[in-house]
Residue, then its C-alpha position, 0 to 999 in steps of 0.5 A: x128335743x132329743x137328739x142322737x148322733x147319726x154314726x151309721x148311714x142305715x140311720x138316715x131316712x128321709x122323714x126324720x129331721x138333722x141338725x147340722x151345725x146348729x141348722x135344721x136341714x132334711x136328707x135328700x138321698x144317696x149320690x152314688x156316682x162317685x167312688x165313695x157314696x155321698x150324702x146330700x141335706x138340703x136346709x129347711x126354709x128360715x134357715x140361716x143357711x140356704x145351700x145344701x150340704x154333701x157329706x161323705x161317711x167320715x163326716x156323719x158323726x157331726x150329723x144328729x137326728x132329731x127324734x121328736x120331730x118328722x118332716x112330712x112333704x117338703x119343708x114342713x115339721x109335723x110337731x111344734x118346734x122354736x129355734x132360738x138364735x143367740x145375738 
């Protein structure tokens, strides 16, 4: 699993999958309603967390895409994936 710090928001897009803390989550869109734009994650299904995340563009850097996997329709990866959790 390859994965790459997202520094830009340019890198965003909605079919790309995120790590976020160690959570899978897929980018909601832009919320533009405040002074600074927002960034809104929601998490995929089986996650262990279940609320969605804002974060603004200092935040970014703690964001990775997962290159090999894509999200298509909604909470649904396209390539073969297994989280490991640690007890």
């Amino acid at each position: 699993m390859k994965t790459s710090p997202v520094y830009d928001a340019a890198r965003l897009s909605k079919t790309f999958l995120y790590q976020i803390d160690g959570c899978f989550y897929r980018f909601k869109g832009i919320n533009t309603n405040a002074k600074a734009p927002r960034y809104e994650f929601e998490p995929l299904n089986g996650q262990r967390r279940h609320t969605g995340l804002i974060l603004n563009s200092s935040k970014l850097a703690s964001v990775y895409v997962i290159e090999d996997m894509i999200v298509s329709g909604h909470d649904t990866v396209t390539e073969n994936h297994t989280q490991l959790s640690l007890f």
